[in-house]
C-alpha positions as CSV (number, residue, x, y, z in Angstrom):
1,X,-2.2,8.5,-60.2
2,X,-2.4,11.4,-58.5
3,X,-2.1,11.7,-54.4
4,X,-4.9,14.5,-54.6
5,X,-8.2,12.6,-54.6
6,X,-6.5,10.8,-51.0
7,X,-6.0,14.2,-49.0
8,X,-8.2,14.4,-46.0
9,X,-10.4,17.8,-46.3
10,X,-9.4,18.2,-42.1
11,X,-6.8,19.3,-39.7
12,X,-4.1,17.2,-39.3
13,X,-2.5,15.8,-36.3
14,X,-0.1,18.2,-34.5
15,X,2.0,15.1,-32.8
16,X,5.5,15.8,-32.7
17,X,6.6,12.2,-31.9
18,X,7.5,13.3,-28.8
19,X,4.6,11.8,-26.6
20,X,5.3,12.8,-22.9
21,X,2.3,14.3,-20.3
22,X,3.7,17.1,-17.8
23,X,3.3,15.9,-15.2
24,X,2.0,19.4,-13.6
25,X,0.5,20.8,-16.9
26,X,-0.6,17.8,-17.5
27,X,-0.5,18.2,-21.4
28,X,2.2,16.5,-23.8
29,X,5.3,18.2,-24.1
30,X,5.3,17.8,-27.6
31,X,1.9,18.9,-29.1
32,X,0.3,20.4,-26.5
33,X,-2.3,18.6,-26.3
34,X,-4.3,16.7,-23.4
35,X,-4.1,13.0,-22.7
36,X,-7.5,13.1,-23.8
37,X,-7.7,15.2,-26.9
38,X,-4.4,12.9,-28.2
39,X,-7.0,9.4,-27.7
40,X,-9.5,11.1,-29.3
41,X,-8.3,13.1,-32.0
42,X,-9.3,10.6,-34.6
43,X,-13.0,10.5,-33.3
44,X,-13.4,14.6,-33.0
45,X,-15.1,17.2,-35.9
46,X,-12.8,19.1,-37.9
47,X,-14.3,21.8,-36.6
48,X,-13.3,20.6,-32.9
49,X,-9.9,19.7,-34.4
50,X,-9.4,23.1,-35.7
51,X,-10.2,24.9,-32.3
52,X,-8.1,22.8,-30.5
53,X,-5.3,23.7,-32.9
54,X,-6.0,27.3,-32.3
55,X,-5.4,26.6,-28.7
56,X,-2.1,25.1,-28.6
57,X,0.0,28.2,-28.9
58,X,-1.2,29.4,-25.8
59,X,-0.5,26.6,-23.5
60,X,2.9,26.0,-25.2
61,X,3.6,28.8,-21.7
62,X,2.4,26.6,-19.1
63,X,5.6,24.3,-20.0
64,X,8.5,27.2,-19.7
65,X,11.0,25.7,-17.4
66,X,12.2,27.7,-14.5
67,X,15.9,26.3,-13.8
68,X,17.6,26.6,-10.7
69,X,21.2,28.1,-9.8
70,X,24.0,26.0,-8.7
């Protein structure tokens, strides 16, 4: 049988499996994502989906770490 006719026509997740919120950013260090966008990804349009994927690039730079000298 072939997997095909089971492949969701929509964006996938973008977890990482690394679910942690900044606490500053206050987005997941893994994805990128909001606490609220991860509980309601299943619920959201693939359109919504998409835009939010198109978004995560850009706050991937409000995580940079700044580390201090010793």
């Amino acid at each position: 049988m072939s997997r095909s006719k089971w492949k969701r026509r929509e964006p996938d997740s973008p977890c990482q499996q690394i679910c942690l919120i900044h606490s500053k950013a206050k987005i997941c260090i893994g994805c990128h994502r909001t606490a609220e966008e991860v509980r309601s990804w299943a619920r959201f349009s693939p359109e919504k989906r998409q835009r939010i994927l198109g978004e995560l690039p850009d706050r991937a730079g409000l995580l940079k770490v700044r580390r201090r000298r010793r």
